[in-house]
BATIBA-671541 format. One record per atom (N, C-alpha, C): residue in three letters; x, y, z; atom name. Coordinates in steps of 0.2 Angstrom, whole numbers. Each point is the difference from the previous one (the first is absolute). Layout:
REM residues N
r,east,north,up,a
ALA,X,Y,Z,CA;
...
REM end
This chain:
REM residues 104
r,east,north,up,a
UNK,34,282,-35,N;
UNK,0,-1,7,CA;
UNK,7,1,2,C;
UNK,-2,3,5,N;
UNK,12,3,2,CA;
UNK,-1,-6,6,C;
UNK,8,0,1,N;
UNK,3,-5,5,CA;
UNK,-4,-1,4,C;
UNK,-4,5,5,N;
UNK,0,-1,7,CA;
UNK,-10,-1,-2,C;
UNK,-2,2,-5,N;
UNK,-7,-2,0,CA;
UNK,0,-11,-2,C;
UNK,5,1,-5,N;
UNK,0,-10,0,CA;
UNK,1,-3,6,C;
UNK,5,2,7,N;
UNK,3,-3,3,CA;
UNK,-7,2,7,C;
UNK,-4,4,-1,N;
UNK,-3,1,4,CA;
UNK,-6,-5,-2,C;
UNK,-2,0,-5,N;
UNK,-5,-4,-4,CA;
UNK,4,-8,3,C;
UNK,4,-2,-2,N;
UNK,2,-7,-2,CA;
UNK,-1,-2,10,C;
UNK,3,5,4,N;
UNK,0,-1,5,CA;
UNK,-8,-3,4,C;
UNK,-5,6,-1,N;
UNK,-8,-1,1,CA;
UNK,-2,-7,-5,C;
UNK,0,-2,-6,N;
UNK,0,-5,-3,CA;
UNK,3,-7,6,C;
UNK,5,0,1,N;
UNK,3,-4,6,CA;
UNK,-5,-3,4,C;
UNK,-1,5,3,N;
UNK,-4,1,7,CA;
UNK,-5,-4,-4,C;
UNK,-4,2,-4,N;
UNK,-7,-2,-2,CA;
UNK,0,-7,-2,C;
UNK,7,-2,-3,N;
UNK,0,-6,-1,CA;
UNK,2,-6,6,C;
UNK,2,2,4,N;
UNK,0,-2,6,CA;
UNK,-4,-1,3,C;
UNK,-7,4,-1,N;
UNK,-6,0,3,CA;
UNK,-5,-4,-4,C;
UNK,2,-4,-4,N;
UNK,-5,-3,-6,CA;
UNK,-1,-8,0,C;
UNK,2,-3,6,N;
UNK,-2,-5,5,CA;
UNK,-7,0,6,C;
UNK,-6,-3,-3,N;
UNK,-2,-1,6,CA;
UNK,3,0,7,C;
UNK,5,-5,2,N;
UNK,4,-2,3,CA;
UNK,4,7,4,C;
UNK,2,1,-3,N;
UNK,5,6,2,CA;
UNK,-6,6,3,C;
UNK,-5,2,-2,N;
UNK,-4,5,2,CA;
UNK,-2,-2,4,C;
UNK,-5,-5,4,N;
UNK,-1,-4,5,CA;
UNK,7,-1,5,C;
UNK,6,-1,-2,N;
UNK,4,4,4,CA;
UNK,1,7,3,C;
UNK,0,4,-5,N;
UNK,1,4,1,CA;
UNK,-5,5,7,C;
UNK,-7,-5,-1,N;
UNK,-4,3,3,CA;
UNK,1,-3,7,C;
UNK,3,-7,0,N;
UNK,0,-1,7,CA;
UNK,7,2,4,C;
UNK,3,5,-6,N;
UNK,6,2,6,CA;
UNK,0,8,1,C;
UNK,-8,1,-2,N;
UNK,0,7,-2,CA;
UNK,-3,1,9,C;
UNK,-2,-7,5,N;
UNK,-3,0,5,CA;
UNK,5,0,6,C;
UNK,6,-4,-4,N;
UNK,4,-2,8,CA;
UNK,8,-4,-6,C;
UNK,5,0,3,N;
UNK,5,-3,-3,CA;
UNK,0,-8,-1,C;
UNK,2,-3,-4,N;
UNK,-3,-10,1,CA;
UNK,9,-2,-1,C;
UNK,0,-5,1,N;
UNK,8,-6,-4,CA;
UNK,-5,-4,-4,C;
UNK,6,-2,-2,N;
UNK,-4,-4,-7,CA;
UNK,-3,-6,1,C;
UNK,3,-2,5,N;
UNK,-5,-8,2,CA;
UNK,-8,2,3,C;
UNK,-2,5,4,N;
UNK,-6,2,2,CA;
UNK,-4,4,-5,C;
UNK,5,2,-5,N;
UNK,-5,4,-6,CA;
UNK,-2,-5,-6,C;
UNK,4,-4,-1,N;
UNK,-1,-4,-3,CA;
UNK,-7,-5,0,C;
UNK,0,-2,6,N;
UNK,-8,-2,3,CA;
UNK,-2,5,-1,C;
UNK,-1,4,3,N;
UNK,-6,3,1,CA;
UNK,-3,3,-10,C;
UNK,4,1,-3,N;
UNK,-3,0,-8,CA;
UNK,1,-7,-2,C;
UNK,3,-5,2,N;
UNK,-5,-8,-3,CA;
UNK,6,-2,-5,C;
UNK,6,3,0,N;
UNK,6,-3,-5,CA;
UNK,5,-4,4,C;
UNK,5,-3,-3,N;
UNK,6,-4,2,CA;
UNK,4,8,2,C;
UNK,4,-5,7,N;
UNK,5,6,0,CA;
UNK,5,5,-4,C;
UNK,2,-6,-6,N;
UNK,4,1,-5,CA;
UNK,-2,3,-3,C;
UNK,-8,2,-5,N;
UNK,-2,3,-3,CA;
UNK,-1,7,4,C;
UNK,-3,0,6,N;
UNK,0,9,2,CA;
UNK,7,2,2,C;
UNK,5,-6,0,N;
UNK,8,4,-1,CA;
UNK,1,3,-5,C;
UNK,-3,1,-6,N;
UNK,0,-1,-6,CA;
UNK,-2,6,-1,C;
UNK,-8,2,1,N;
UNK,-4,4,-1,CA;
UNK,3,8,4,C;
UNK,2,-3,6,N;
UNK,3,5,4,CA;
UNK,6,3,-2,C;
UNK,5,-4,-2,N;
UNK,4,3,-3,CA;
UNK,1,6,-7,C;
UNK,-6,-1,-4,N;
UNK,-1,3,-6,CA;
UNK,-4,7,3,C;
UNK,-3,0,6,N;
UNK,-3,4,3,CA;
UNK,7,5,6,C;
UNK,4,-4,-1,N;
UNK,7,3,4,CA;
UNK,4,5,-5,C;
UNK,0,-4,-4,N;
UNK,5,2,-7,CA;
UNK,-6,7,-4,C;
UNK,-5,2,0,N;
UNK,-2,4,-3,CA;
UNK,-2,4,7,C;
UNK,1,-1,5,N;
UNK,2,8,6,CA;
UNK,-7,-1,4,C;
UNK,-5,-4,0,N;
UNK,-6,0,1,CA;
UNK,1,-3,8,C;
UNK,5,-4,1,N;
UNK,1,-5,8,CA;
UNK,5,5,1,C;
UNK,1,-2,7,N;
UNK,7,-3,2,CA;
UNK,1,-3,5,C;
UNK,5,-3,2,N;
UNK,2,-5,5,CA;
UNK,4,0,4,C;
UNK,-1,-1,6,N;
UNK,5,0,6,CA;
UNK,1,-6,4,C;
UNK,6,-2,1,N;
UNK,3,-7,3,CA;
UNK,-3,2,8,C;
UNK,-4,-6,1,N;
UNK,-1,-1,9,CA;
UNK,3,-4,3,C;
UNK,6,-1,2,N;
UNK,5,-5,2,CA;
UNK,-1,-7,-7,C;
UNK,-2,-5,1,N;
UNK,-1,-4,-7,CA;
UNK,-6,1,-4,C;
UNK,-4,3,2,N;
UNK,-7,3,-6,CA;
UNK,2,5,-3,C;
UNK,-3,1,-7,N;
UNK,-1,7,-2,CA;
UNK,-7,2,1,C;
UNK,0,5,0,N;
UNK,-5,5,0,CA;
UNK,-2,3,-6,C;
UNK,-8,1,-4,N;
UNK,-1,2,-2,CA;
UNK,-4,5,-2,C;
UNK,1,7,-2,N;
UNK,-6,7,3,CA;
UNK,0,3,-7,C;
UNK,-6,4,0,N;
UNK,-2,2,-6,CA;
UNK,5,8,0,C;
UNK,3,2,-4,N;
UNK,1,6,1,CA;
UNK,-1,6,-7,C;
UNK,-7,-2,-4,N;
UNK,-3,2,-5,CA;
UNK,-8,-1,2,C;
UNK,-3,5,6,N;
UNK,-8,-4,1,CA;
UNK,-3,5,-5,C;
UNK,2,5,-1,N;
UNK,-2,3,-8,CA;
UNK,-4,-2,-5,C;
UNK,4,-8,1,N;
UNK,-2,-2,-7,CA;
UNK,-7,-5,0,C;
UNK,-1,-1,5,N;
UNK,-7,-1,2,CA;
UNK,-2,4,-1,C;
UNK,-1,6,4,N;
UNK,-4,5,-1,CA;
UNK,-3,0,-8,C;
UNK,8,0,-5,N;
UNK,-2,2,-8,CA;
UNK,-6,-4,-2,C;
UNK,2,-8,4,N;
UNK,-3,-5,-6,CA;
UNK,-6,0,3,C;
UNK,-3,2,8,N;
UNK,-8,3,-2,CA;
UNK,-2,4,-3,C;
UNK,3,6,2,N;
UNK,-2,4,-6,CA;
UNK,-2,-1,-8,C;
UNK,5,-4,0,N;
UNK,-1,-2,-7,CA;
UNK,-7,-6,-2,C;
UNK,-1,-4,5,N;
UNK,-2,-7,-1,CA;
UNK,-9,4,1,C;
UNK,1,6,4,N;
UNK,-8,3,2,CA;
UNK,-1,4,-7,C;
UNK,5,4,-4,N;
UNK,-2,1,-8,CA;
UNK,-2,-4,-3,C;
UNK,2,-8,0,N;
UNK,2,-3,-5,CA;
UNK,-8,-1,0,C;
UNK,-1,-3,6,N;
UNK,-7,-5,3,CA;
UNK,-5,8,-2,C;
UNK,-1,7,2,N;
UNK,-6,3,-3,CA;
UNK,0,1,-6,C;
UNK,4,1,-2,N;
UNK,0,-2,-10,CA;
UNK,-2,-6,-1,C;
UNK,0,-5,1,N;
UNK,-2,-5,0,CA;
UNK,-10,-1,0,C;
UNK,0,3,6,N;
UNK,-7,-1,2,CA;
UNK,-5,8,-4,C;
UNK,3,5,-3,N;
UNK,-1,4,-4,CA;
UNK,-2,-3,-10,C;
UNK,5,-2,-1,N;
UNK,0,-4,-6,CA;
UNK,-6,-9,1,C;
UNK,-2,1,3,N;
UNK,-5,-7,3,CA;
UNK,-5,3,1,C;
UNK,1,6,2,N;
UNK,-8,5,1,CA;
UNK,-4,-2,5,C;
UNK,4,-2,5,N;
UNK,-1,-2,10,CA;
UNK,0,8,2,C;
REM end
């Protein structure tokens, strides 16, 4: 493996681990609609503010948010809607393999 294929690998491994939270996915999808602060997303997925501080932040640090100050709120906006796209993609393979080996 040469430098720039691990660095590329470790980096998509990031991302995915990032996205290995129900929580954070379910994020992901409701900023995929509109940008949120963390006190009105936090409700609306059913955690403590402190935990979607949490969940948000891990999803900031692998490049998948980002955030912009609104005088005292932050804002937060998807700027990876990609990666939705992949995980249906994927979840619509996973599911007719699924239903093929079950013989539906």
């Amino acid at each position: 493996m040469t430098d720039e294929e691990r660095k590329r690998c470790e980096l998509r491994a990031h991302m995915f681990k990032a996205m290995s939270h129900p929580v954070r996915v379910l994020m992901l999808e409701k900023l995929r609609a509109k940008p949120w602060c963390v006190c009105e997303l936090a409700e609306e997925v059913g955690v403590e503010k402190s935990v979607a501080s949490k969940h948000l932040a891990q999803l900031r640090e692998a490049g998948l948010i980002g955030d912009e100050k609104r005088g005292t709120l932050v804002e937060y906006r998807l700027i990876a809607p990609c990666v939705l796209d992949l995980a249906a993609c994927a979840e619509g393979a996973v599911l007719l393999n699924r239903k093929r080996r079950l013989g539906e």
